[in-house]
Structures are given as C-alpha cells and as structure tokens.
LOBA-688929 format. One record per residue (C-alpha): residue number from 1; residue in three letters; chain; x, y, z. Coordinates in steps of 0.25 Angstrom, whole numbers. Each point is the difference from the previous one (the first is absolute). Example, Ala and Ser with C-alpha at 12.3 -4.5 7.8 and 13.67 -1.06 7.14 Angstrom:
// residues 2
resi->1; resn->Ala; chain->A; east->49; north->-18; up->31
resi->2; resn->Ser; chain->A; east->6; north->14; up->-2
//
This chain:
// residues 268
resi->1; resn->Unk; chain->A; east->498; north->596; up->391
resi->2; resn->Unk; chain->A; east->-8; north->-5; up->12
resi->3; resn->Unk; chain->A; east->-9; north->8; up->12
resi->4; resn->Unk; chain->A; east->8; north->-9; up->10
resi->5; resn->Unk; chain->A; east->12; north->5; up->-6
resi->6; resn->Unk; chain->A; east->-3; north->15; up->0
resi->7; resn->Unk; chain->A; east->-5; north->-1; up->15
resi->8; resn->Unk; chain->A; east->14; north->-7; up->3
resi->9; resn->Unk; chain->A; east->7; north->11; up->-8
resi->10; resn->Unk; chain->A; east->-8; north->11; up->8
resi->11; resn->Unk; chain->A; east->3; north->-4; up->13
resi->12; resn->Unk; chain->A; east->14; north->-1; up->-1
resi->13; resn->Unk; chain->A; east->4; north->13; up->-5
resi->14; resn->Unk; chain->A; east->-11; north->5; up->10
resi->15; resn->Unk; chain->A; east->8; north->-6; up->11
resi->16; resn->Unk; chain->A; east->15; north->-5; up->-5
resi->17; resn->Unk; chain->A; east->6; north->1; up->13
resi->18; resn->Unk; chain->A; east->-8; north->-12; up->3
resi->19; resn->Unk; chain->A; east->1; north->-6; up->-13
resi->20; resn->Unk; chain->A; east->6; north->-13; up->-5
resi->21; resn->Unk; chain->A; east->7; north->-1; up->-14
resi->22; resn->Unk; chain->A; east->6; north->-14; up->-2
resi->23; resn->Unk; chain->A; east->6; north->-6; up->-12
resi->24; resn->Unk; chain->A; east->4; north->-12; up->-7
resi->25; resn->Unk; chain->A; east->14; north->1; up->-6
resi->26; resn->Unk; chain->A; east->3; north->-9; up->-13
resi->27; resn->Unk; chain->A; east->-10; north->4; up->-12
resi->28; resn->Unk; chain->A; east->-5; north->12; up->10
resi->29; resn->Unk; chain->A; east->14; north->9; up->4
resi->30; resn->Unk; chain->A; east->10; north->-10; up->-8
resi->31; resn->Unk; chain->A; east->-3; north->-3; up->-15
resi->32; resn->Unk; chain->A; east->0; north->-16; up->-3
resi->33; resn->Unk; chain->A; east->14; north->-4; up->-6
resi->34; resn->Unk; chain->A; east->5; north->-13; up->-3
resi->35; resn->Unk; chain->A; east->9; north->0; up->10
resi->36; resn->Unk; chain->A; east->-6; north->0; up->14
resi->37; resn->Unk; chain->A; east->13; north->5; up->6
resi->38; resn->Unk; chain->A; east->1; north->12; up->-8
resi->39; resn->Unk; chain->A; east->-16; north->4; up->1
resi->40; resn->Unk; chain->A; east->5; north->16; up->6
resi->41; resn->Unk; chain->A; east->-11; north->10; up->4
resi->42; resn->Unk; chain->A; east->-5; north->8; up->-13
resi->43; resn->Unk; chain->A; east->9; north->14; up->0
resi->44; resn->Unk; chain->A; east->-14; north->7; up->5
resi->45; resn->Unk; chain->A; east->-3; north->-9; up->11
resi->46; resn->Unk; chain->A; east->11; north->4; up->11
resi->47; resn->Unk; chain->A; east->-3; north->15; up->-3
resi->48; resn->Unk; chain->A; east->-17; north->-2; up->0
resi->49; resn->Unk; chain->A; east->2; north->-7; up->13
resi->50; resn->Unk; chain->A; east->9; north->10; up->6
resi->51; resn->Unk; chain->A; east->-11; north->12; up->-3
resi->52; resn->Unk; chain->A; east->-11; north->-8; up->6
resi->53; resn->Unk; chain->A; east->5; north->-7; up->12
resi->54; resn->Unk; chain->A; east->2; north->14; up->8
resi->55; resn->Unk; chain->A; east->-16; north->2; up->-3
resi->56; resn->Unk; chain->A; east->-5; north->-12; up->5
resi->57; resn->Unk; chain->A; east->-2; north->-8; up->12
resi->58; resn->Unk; chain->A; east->7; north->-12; up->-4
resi->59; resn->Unk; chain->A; east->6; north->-5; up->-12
resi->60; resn->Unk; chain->A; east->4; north->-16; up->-2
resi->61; resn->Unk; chain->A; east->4; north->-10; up->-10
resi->62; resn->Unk; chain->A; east->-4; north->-14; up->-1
resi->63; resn->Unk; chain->A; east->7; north->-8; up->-8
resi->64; resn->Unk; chain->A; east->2; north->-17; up->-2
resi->65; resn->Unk; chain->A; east->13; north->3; up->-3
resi->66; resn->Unk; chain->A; east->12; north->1; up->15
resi->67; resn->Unk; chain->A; east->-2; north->12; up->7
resi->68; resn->Unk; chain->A; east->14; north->2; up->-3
resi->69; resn->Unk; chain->A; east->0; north->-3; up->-13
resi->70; resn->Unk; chain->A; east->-12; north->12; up->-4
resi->71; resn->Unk; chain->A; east->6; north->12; up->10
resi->72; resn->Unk; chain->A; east->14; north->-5; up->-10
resi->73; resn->Unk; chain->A; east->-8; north->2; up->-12
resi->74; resn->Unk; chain->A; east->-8; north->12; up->3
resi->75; resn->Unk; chain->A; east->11; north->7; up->6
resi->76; resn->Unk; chain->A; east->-8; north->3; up->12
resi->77; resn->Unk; chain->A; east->10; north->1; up->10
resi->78; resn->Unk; chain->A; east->8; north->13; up->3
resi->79; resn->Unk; chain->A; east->-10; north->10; up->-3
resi->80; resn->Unk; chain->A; east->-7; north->8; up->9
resi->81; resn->Unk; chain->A; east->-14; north->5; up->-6
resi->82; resn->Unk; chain->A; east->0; north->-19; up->3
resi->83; resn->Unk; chain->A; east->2; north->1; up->14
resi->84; resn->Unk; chain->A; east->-13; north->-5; up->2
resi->85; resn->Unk; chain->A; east->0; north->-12; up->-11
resi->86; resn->Unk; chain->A; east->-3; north->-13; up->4
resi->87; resn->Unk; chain->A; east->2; north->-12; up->-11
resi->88; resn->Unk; chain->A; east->-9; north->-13; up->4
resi->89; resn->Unk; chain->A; east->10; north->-10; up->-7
resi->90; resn->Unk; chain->A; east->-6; north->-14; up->-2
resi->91; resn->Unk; chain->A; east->-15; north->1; up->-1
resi->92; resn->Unk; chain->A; east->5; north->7; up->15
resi->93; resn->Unk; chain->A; east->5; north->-9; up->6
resi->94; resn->Unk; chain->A; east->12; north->8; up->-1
resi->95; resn->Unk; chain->A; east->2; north->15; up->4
resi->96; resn->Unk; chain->A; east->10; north->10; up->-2
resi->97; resn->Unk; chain->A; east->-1; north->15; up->8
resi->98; resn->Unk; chain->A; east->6; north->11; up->-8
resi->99; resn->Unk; chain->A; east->0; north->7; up->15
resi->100; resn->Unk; chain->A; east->9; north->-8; up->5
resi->101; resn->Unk; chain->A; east->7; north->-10; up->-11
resi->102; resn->Unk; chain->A; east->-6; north->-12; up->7
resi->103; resn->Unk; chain->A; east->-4; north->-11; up->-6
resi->104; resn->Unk; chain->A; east->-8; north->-12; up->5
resi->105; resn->Unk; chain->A; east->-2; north->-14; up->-7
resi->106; resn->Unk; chain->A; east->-6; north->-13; up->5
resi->107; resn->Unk; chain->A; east->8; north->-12; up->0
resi->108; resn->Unk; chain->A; east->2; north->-9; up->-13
resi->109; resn->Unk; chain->A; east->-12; north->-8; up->-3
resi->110; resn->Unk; chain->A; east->5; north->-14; up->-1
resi->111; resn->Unk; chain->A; east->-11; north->-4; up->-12
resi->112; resn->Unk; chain->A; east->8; north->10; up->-8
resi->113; resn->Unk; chain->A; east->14; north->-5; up->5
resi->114; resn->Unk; chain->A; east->-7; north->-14; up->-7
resi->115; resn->Unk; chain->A; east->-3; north->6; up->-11
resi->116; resn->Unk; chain->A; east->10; north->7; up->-4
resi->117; resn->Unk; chain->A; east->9; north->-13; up->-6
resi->118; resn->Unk; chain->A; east->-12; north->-6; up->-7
resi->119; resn->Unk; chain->A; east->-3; north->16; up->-6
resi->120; resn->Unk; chain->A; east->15; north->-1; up->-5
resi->121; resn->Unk; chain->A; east->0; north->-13; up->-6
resi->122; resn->Unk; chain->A; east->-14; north->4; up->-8
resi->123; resn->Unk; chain->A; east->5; north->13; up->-4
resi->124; resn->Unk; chain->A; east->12; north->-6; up->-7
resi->125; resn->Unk; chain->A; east->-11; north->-11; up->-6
resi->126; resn->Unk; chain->A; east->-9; north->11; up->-6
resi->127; resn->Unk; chain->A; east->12; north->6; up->-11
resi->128; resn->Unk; chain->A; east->5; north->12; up->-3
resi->129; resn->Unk; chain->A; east->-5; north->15; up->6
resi->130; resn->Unk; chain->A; east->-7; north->-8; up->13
resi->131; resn->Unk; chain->A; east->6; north->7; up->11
resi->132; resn->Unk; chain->A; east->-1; north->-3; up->15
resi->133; resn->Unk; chain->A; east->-1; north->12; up->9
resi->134; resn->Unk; chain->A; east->5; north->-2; up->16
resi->135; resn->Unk; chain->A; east->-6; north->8; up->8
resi->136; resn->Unk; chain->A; east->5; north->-6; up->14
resi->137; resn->Unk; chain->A; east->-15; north->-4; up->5
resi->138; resn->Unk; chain->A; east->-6; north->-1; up->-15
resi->139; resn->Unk; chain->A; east->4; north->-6; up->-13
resi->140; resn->Unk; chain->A; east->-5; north->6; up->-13
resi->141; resn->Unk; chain->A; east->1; north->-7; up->-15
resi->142; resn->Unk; chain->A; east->2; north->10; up->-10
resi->143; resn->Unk; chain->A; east->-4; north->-3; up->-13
resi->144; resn->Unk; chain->A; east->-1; north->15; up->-8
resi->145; resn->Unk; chain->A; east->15; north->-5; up->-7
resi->146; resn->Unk; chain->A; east->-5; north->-13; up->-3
resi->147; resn->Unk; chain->A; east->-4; north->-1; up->-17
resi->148; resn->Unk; chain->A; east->-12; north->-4; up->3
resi->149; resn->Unk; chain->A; east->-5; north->9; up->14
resi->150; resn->Unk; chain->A; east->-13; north->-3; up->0
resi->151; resn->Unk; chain->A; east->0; north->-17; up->-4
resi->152; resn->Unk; chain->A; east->12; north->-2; up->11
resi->153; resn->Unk; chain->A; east->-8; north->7; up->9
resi->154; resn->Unk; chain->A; east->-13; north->-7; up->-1
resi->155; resn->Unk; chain->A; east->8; north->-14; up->-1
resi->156; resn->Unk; chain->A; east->7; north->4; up->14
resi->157; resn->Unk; chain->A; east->-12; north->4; up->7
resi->158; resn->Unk; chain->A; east->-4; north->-15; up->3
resi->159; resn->Unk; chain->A; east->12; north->-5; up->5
resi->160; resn->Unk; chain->A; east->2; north->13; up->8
resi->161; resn->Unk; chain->A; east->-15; north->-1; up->6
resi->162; resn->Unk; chain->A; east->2; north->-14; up->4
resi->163; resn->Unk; chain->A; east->15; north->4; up->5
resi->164; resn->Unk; chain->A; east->-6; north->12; up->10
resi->165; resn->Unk; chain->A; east->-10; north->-10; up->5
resi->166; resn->Unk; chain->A; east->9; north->-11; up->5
resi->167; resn->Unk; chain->A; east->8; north->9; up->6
resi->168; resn->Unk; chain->A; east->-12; north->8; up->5
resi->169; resn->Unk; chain->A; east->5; north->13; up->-6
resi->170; resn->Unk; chain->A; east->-9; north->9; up->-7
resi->171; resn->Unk; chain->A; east->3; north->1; up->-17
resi->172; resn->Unk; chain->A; east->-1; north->15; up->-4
resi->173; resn->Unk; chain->A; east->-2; north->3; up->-16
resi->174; resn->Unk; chain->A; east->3; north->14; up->-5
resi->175; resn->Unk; chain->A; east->6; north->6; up->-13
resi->176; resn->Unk; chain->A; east->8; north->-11; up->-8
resi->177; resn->Unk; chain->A; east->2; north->-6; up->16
resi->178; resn->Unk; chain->A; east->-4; north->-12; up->11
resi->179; resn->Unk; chain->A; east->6; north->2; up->12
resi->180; resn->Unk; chain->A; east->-1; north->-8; up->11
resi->181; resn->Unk; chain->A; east->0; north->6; up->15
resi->182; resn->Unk; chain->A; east->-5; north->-3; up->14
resi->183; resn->Unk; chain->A; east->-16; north->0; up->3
resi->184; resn->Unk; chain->A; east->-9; north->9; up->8
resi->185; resn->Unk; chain->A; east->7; north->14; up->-6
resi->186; resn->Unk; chain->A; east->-4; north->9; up->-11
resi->187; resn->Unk; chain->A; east->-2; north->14; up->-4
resi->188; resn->Unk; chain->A; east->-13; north->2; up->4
resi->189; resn->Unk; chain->A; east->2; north->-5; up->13
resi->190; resn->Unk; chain->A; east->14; north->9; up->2
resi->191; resn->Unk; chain->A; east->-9; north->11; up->-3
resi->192; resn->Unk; chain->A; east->-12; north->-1; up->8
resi->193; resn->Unk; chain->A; east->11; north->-2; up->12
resi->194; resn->Unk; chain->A; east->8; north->14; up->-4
resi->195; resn->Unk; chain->A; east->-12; north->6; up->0
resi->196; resn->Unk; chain->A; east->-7; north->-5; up->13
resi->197; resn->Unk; chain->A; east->14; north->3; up->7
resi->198; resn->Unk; chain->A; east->1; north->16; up->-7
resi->199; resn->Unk; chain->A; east->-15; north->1; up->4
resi->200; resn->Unk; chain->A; east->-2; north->5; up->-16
resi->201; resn->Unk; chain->A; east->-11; north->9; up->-4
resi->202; resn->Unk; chain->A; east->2; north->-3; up->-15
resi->203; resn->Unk; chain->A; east->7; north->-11; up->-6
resi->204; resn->Unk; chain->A; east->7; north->0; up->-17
resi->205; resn->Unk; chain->A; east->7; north->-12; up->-5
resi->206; resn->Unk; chain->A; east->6; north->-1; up->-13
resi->207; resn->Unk; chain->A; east->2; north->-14; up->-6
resi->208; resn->Unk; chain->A; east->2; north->-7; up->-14
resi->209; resn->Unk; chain->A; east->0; north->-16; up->2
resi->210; resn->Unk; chain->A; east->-8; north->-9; up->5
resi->211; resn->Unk; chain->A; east->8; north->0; up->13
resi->212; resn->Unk; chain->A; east->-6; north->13; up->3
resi->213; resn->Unk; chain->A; east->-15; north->-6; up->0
resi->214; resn->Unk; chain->A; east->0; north->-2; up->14
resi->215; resn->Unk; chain->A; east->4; north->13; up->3
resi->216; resn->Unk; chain->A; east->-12; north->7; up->-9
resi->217; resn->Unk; chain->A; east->-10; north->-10; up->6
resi->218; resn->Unk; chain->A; east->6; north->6; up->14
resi->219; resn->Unk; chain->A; east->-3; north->14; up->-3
resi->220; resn->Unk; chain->A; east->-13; north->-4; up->-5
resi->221; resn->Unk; chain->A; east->-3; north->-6; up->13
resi->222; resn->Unk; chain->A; east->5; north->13; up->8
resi->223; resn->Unk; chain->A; east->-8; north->8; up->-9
resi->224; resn->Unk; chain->A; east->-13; north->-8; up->6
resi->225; resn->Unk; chain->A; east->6; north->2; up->13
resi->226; resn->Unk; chain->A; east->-1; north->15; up->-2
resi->227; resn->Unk; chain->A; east->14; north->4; up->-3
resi->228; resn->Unk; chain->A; east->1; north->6; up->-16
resi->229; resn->Unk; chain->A; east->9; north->-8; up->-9
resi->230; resn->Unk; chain->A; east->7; north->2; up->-12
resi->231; resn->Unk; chain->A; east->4; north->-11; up->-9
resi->232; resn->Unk; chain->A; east->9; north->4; up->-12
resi->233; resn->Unk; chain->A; east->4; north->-9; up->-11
resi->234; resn->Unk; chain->A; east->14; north->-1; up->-6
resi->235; resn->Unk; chain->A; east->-5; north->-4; up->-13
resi->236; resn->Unk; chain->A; east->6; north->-10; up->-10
resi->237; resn->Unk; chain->A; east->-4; north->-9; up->-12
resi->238; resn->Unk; chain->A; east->4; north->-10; up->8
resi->239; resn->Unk; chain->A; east->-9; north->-2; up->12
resi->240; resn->Unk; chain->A; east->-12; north->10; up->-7
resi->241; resn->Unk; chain->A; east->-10; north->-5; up->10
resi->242; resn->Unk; chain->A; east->4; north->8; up->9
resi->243; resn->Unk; chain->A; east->-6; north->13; up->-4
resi->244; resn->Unk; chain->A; east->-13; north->-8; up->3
resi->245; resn->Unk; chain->A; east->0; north->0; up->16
resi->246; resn->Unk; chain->A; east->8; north->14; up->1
resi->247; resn->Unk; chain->A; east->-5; north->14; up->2
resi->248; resn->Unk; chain->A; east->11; north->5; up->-12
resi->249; resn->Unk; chain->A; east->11; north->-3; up->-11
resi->250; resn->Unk; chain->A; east->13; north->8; up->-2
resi->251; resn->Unk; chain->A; east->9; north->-7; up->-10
resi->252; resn->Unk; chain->A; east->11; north->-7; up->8
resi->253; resn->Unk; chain->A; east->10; north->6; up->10
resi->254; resn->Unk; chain->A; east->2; north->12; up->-9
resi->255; resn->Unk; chain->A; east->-14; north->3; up->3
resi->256; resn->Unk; chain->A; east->1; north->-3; up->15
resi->257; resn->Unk; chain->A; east->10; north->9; up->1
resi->258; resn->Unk; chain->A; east->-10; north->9; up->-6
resi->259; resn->Unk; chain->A; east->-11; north->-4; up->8
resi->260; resn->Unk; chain->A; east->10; north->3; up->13
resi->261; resn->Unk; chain->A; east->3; north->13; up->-5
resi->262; resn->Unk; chain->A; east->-13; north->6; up->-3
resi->263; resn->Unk; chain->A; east->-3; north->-4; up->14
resi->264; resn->Unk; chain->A; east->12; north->7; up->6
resi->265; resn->Unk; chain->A; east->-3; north->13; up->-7
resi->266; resn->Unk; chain->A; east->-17; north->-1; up->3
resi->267; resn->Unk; chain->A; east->5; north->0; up->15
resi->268; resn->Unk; chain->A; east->8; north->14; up->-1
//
C-alpha cells in the first residue's frame, strides 16, 4: 500500500540470499488465546516458514515471550529447512540458535525479582480472569478472561506504570496485556542489531501489537539508511492502528502464513 513498501518488497526477492525476514510470534504466527500457555503457532505457520527459510538469507523470530518458551510453541526445533532460525526472545535479550540448540539469557533483573510479589498480590486483588504471566525476566498481567477486559486493564495500568518506575523497569501494554520487564531492550532495537550483524540488503518484519512499534519504526530508519524494508501488519480489531504505520495488512496469522507462502513460491 505504500511505494516504500513496494521498493522493500523489490529488493528482497531481487536479492533473498541477502534478505532478512523477521517476525513477531503471538498475534503474528500464534493466534491470541486466553491462555498464554497454550498460544501454539497457527497450523500454517511451521509449514510457511519451512518453505521460505531455505530461500532467504536469514530468518528470525523476536518475541517478548523466553526464547524457550516461542521455539516450544512454534515447534521450531527438530526440522531441517529451520536450521538457520534464530528466535530473539525477550525484546532480545535472549537468543536461541536453531544451528546449534544453544540458548543465551542474561541474568535475572532484580527489579522484576521485586516485582514479582507486589505483581501477585495485585493480581489476586483485581478479581476474577486477571491472570499473571512469569516469564523468568518479565511479568505480564493478563486481563483477556477478566469480565470486564477492557475496564481492568485501564484501572491496572496506573498502579503498574508507577510499579515499573520504582523499580526502574520498563511497563509494556499489548493486547488485553502490561507487562513489566528490564529497560534498554525492544524489538526495534533486536532488529536493527540482527541486521547490522547479517549485513542485510532488505529487511520484512511482521508484527500486530504495540510492542512491535519499535520494530516498524526500526525498519523505517534502515530504509533511510538505504536498506528496503518491509513492514507487514498482522491485523486485528484490537490494535487497528497499526495498519497506519505499516506497508500491508493480512488478516491475523492465517494471513501471515499466507503472506510467507506467497513469498516462498515468488522465490522458485
């Protein structure tokens, strides 16, 4: 929908081996679900990826969930067309090489190990359907299952806010979600680094939160550096404005497996 998209499209099916396709994975591979636990990649998404990874330079995933956590739910370990994966867990600060099986973390933050008891003791305050989310170096309120998702959200997002800055952690919002985590990561800057290390000649990220902001911004700002970018929205009704500072919309992860697809057979 955008020139700046077309050109970032262009240049990486002119030169894949040098492209870089990275993706968020809940809302963009993985459908939202109540349960966080049980947010598995869409049944296209593992097969779209497998097509595509072989054609291009460099294929990643940048999640806020664990490392871990993702290459569980996408079932991305075992299969060889992945060999070449890497998933960015954490806003990066963690990362996991599909090559090797390693997996590198930093060492807990001790804001979020403060957090973590006041985070319980408001959860169970905040009735029923408020559920709290440990992701090891982040915490993330859940309020999709409360009756009222919308109004429990907007009362937490005070106590959080003023919660992440005594601790001096950073206060995420997403989809139904406020997480708090350690400052000085996100998306965008996960990105720029994987593509400065990878030397990419073009650049695709696929998001659907406002989490993925920092990421579209970071392609925006390579693309005035001189390398193309592409930047995909996994669209919802839940965080519309999206479609506003991205190149396209599919609809959810059924059409980012699409997207993927169509990709992977345009290549040959």
């Amino acid at each position: 929908m955008t020139e700046a998209g077309r050109d970032g499209l262009a240049a990486l099916l002119a030169r894949p081996e040098r492209a870089l396709v990275a993706l968020d994975f809940d809302g963009t591979l993985a459908p939202i679900v109540d349960d966080p636990t049980r947010a598995y990649a869409h049944e296209d998404a593992l097969p779209a990826l497998a097509r595509l990874a072989p054609r291009i330079g460099v294929l990643a995933i940048i999640t806020g969930r664990p490392a871990e956590v993702a290459v569980r739910l996408g079932g991305f370990a075992g299969h060889p067309e992945l060999a070449g994966l890497t998933v960015l867990g954490a806003y990066g600060a963690e990362r996991w090489d599909a090559a090797t099986g390693t997996l590198h973390r930093p060492p807990p933050h001790p804001g979020v190990a403060a957090a973590r008891t006041e985070l319980t003791d408001l959860v169970e305050r905040s009735g029923p359907g408020v559920l709290l989310e440990d992701k090891g170096n982040a915490l993330a309120v859940h309020t999709r299952t409360a009756p009222d998702p919308a109004g429990v959200f907007a009362a937490l997002r005070e106590p959080l806010a003023e919660l992440a800055a005594r601790l001096e952690l950073a206060l995420e919002p997403g989809r139904f979600v406020l997480e708090v985590r350690p400052p000085g990561t996100d998306k965008g800057a996960a990105l720029t680094a994987l593509a400065r290390e990878t030397d990419a000649s073009a650049v695709l990220y696929g998001g659907d939160d406002l989490g993925d902001l920092a990421a579209f911004d970071a392609v925006a700002k390579l693309r005035e550096a001189g390398v193309p970018g592409l930047r995909v929205c996994s669209g919802s009704t839940e965080v519309a404005e999206l479609a506003a500072v991205t190149d396209v919309t599919v609809d959810g992860p059924a059409g980012v497996a699409g997207l993927l697809s169509a990709l992977a057979a345009a290549l040959g």
